[in-house]
N, C-alpha and C positions, 0 to 999 in steps of 0.2 A: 598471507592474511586469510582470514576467516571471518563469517558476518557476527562471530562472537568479539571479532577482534575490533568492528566498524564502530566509529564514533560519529552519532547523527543529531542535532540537537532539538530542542522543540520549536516548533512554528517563531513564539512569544520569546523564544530564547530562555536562558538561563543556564543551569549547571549540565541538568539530567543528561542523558543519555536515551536515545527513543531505541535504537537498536537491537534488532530481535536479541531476544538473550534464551539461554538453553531451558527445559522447561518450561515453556511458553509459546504456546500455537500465535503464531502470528500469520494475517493475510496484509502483505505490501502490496499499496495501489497508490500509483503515482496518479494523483489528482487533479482537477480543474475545475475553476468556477464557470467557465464561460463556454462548456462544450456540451454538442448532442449527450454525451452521456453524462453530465452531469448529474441527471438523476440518479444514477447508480448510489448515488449518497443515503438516498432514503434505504434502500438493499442493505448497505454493509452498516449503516446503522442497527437497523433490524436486525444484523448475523451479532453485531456487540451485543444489543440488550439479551437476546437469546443465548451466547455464551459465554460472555463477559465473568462469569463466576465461574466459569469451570476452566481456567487457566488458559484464557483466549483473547485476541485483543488483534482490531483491526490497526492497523500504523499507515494513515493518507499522506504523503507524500509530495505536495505541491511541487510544479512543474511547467515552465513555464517554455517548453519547445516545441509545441503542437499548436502551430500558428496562433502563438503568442494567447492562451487558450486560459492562462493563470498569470493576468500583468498585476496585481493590485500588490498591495503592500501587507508584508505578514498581519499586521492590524486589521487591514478591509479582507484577508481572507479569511479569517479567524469568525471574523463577524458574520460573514456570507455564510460559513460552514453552520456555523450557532442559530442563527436566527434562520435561515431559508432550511436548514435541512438539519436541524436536533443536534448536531452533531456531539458527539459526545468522548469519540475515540479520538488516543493523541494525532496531532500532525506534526509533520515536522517544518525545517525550516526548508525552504524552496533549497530545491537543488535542480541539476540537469543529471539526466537518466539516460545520455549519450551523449557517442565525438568526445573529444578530447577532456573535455570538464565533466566525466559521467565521475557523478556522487562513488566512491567506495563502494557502496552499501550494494547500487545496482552493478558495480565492476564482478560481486562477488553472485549476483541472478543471470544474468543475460544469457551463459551457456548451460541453464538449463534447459530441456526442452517443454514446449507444451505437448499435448497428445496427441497433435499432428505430426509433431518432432519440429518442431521449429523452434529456432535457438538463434541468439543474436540480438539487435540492437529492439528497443520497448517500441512497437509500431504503433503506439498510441496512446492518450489521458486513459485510465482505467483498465492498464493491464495487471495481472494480478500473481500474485506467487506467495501459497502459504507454506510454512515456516514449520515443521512440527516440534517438539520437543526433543525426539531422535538426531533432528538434521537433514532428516528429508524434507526435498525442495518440488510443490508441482507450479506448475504454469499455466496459468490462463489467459486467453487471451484477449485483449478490450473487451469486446462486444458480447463473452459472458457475463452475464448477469449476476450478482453477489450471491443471491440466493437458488440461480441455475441446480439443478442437484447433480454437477461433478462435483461444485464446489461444497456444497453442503456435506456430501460423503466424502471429502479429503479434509475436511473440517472435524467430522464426528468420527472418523478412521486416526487420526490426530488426536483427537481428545480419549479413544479410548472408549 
């Protein structure tokens, strides 16, 4: 399998398919309404509206295994994301992003590295892995910031 290959659906449900697909800069961040960094919301908001046209699209990821950090129901997330922080880019449907029930989607991220070289199970809400067009995969990890400039320059290195 390949993340061309992952089937992830939207938050709300329905048919689509949110899965990075080729040609399309994706940054995957497994989300949370109820954590320190939740703010990061406002950030990857901000990196959407800034490149939202140029074939880019943040994909948040609700997650509910960081001391229970994402409990509410796809409706009360939807709403949180909307109304507390603009959100605008897709989510998807709660998944797990380790152990034995980890989502496809992160089965197919986990052993890339970040820039420390760490590789292995998401140590936290707001880790981050963009997507490029190519198929190249980087890794960030929590407690970079959306708009940090590794991330910005693996974003616009991405886009071209």
């Amino acid at each position: 399998m390949t993340i061309a290959d992952v089937q992830i659906a939207p938050l709300l449900g329905g048919a689509d398919n949110l899965a990075p697909r080729p040609g399309i800069t994706t940054l995957v961040v497994n989300v949370a309404s109820k954590c320190g960094l939740t703010p990061q919301y406002e950030g990857l908001e901000r990196l959407q509206e800034k490149y939202g046209d140029r074939g880019f699209t943040v994909l948040g990821v609700p997650c509910n295994q960081f001391k229970g950090q994402e409990p509410g129901t796809s409706e009360e997330i939807a709403e949180f994301c909307s109304a507390t922080y603009g959100v605008t880019f897709p989510l998807t449907e709660k998944v797990e992003v380790n152990g034995p029930g980890r989502h496809p989607l992160y089965a197919e991220l986990v052993d890339v590295p970040d820039a420390e070289g760490y590789t292995g199970d998401i140590r936290w809400n707001f880790e981050k892995f963009l997507i490029a067009p190519d198929g190249r995969i980087s890794r960030f990890d929590p407690q970079t910031q959306p708009e940090a400039e590794p991330v910005i320059a693996a974003i616009e290195s991405a886009l071209g």
